[in-house]
C-alpha positions as CSV (number, residue, x, y, z in Angstrom):
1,X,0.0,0.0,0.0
2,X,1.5,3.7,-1.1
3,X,1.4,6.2,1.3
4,X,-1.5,8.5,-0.6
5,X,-3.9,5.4,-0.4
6,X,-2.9,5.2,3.3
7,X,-3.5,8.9,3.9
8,X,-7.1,8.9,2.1
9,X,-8.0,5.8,3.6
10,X,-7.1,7.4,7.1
11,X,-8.8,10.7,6.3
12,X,-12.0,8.6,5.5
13,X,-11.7,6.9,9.1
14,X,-11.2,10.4,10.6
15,X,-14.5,12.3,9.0
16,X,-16.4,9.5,10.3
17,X,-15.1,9.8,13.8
18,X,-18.0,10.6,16.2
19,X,-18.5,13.5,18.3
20,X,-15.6,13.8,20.7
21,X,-18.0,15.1,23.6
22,X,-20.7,12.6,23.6
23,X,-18.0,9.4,24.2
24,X,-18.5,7.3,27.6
25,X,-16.0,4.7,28.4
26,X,-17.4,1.9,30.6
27,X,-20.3,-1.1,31.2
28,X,-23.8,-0.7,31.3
29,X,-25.4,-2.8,34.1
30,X,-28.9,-3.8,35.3
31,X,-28.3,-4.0,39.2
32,X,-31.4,-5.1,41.6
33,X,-31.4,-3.3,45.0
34,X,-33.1,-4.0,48.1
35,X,-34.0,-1.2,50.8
36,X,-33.3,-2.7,54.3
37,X,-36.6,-1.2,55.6
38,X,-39.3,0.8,54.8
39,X,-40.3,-0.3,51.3
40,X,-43.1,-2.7,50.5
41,X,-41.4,-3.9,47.2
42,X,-38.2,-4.7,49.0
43,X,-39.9,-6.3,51.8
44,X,-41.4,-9.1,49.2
45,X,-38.3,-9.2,47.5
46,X,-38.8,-8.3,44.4
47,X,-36.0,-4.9,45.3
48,X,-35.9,-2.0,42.4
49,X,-34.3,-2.2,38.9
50,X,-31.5,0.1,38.7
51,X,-29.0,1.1,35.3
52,X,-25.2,1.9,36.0
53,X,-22.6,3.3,34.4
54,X,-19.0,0.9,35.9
55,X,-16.1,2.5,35.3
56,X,-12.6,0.4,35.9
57,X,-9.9,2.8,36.7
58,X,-6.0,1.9,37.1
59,X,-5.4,0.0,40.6
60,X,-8.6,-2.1,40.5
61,X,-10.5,1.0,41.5
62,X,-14.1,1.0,39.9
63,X,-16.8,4.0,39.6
64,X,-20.5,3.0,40.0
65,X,-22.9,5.8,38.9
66,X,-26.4,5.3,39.3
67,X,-28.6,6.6,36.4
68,X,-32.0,7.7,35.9
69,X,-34.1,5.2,33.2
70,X,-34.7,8.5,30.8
71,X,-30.3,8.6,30.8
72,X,-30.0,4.8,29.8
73,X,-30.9,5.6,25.9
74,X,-28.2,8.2,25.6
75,X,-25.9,6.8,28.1
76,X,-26.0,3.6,25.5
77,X,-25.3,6.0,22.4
78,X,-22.5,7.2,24.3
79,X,-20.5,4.0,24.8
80,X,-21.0,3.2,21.1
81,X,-19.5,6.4,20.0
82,X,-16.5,5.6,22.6
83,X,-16.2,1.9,20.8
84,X,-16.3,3.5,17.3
85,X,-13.9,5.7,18.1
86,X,-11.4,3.3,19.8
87,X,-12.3,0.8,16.4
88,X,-11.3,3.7,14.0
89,X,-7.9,5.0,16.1
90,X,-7.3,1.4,15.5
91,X,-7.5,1.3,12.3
92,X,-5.4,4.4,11.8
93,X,-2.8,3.4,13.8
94,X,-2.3,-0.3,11.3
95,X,-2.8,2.3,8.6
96,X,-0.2,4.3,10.1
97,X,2.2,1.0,10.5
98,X,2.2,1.0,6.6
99,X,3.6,4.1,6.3
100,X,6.6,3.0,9.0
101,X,7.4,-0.2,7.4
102,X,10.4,-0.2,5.1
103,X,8.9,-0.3,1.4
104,X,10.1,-3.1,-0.9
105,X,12.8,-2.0,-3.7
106,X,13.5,-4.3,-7.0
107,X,16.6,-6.3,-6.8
108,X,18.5,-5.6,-10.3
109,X,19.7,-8.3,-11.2
């Protein structure tokens, strides 16, 4: 691969990066939780559904963040943007081991 098909191919990836404010890295969960008194539903055991946003940091640290049901929907589009863009920096960076690599010459013989 020549270096100008490398550089449109990487300018293609780049236009269709998402928007670099609405990325979320982390895990979606459905969590169930139980009040310890006071609550009817939690008293039969049936507890409250719940979405979280889990966030592993270095050191084995994680960040729960509870979220309200109407935030789950854009919560969602946000950790798709943040695995399209990590898919397409991907791609630009093999793209971008192209350009590194030593190119082939013919041998005269």
């Amino acid at each position: 691969m020549n270096v100008s098909t490398v550089a449109a191919k990487r300018a293609k990836l780049a236009a269709s990066f998402p928007s670099s404010t609405e990325i979320l890295r982390g895990s979606l969960l459905r969590r169930r939780i139980r009040h310890r008194s006071g609550c009817a539903t939690c008293a039969n055991g049936k507890g409250h559904l719940v979405w979280v946003l889990a966030v592993s940091y270095p050191g084995g640290r994680t960040k729960q963040i509870s979220l309200s049901p109407d935030q789950k929907s854009m919560v969602q589009q946000w950790l798709r943007n943040y695995q399209k863009l990590k898919a397409a920096l991907e791609r630009i960076c093999e793209l971008n081991h192209h350009i590194l690599r030593p190119t082939k010459r013919k041998v005269k013989p």
